[in-house]
VOBA-1610 file (N, C-alpha, C; in pm, whole numbers, padded with zeros to 5 digits, always signed):
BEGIN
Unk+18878+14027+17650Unk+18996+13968+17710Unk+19093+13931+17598Unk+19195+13977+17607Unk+19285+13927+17469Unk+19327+13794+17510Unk+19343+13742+17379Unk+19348+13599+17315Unk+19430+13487+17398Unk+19548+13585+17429Unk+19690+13474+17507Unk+19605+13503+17636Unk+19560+13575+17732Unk+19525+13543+17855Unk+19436+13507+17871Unk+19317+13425+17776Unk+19228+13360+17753Unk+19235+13222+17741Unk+19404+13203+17659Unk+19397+13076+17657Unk+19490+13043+17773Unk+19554+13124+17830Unk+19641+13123+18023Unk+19529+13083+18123Unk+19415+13148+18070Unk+19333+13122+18196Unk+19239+12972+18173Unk+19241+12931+18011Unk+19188+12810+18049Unk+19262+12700+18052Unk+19428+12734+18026Unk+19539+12623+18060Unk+19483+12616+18229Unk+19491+12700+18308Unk+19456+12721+18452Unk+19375+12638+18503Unk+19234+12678+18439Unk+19112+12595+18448Unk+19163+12447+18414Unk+19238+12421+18312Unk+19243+12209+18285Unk+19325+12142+18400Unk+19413+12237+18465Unk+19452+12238+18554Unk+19396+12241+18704Unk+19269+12291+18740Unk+19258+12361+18869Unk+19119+12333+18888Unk+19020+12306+18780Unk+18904+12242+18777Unk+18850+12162+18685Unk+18799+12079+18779Unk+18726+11924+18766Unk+18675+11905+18631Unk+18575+11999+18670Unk+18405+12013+18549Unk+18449+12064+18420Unk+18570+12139+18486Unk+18584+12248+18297Unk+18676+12120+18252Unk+18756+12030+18305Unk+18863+11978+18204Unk+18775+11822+18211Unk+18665+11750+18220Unk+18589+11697+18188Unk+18520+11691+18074Unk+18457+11861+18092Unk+18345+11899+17935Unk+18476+11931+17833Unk+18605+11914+17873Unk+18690+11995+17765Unk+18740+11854+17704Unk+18757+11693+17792Unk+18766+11623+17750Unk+18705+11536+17640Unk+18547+11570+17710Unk+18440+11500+17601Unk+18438+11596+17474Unk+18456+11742+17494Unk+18426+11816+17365Unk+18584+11773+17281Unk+18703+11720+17312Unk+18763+11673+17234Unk+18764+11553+17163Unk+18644+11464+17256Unk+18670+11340+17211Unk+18517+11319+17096Unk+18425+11434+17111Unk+18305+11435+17038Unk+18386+11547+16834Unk+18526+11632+16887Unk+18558+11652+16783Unk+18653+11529+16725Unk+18706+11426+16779Unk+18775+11330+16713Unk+18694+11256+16630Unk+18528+11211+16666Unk+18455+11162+16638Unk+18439+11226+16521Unk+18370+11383+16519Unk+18309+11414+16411Unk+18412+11440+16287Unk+18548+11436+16346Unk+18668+11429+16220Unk+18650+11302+16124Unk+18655+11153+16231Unk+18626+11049+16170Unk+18496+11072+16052Unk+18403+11108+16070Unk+18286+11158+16011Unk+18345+11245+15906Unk+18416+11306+15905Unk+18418+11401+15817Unk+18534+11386+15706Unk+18591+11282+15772Unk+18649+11165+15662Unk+18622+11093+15587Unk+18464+11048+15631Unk+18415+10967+15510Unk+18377+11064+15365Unk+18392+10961+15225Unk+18373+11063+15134Unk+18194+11061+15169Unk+18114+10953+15166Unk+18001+10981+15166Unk+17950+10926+15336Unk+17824+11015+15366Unk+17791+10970+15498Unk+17645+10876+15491Unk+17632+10790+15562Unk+17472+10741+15541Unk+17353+10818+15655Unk+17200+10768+15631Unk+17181+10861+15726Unk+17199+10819+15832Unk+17258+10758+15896Unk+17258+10748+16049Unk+17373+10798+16092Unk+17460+10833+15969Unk+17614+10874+15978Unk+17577+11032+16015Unk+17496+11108+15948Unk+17449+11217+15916Unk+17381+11273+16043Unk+17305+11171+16114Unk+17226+11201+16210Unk+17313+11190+16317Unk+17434+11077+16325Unk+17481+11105+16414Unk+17623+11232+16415Unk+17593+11228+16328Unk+17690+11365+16299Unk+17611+11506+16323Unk+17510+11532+16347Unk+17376+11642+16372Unk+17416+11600+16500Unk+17400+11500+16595Unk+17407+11496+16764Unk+17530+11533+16806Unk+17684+11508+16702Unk+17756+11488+16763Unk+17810+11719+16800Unk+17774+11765+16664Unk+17810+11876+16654Unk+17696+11958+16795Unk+17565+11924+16775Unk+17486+11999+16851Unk+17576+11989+17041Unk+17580+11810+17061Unk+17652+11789+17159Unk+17787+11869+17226Unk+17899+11912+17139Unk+18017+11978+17114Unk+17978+12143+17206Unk+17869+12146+17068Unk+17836+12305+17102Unk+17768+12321+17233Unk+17709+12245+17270Unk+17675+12258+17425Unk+17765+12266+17536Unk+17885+12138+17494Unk+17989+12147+17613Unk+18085+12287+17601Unk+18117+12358+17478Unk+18181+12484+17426Unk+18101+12560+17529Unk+17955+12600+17496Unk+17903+12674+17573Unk+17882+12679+17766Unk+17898+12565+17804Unk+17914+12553+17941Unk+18077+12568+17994Unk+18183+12533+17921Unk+18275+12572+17961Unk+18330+12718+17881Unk+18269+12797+17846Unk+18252+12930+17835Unk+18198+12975+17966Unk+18103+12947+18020Unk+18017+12998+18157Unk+18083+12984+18241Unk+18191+12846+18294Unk+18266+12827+18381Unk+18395+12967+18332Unk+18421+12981+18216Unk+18549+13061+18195Unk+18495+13224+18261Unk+18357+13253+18192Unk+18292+13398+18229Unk+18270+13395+18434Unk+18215+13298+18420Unk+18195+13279+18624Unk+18305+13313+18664Unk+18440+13241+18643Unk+18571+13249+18677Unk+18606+13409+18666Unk+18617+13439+18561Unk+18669+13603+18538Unk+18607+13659+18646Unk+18452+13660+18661Unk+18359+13776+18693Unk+18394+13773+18871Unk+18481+13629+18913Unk+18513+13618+19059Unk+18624+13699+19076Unk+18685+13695+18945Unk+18869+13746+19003Unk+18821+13880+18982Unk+18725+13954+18927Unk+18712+14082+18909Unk+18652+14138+19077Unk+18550+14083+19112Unk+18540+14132+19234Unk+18599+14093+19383
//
């Protein structure tokens, strides 16, 4: 799918569903977090560990609102 109607169709989605602009909220607010994190010059370990939950966390919500984006396509196709 090229790039601009990828990001048309998930302007659509923040727009038009619930669940995708939810996980799109927390996956922004889990990258604000790990920025803060990645501001410090040094991290401690709990900084570290919570910086391991916060990225693993991210990548989970990325990957479920990928599934909502692929579900979506695979409806308008048939």
């Amino acid at each position: 799918m090229e790039r601009n109607a990828l990001e048309q169709l998930k302007a659509h989605l923040m727009d038009t569903h619930d669940e995708f602009r939810r996980l799109a909220s927390q996956h922004s607010e889990f990258a604000r977090k790990l920025d803060d994190l990645e501001a410090l010059s040094h991290l401690t370990n709990d900084e570290q560990l919570e910086e391991s939950r916060l990225k693993k966390l991210k990548l989970r919500l990325k990957d479920q609102m990928e599934a909502i984006v692929s579900q979506y396509r695979s409806q308008q196709v048939a």
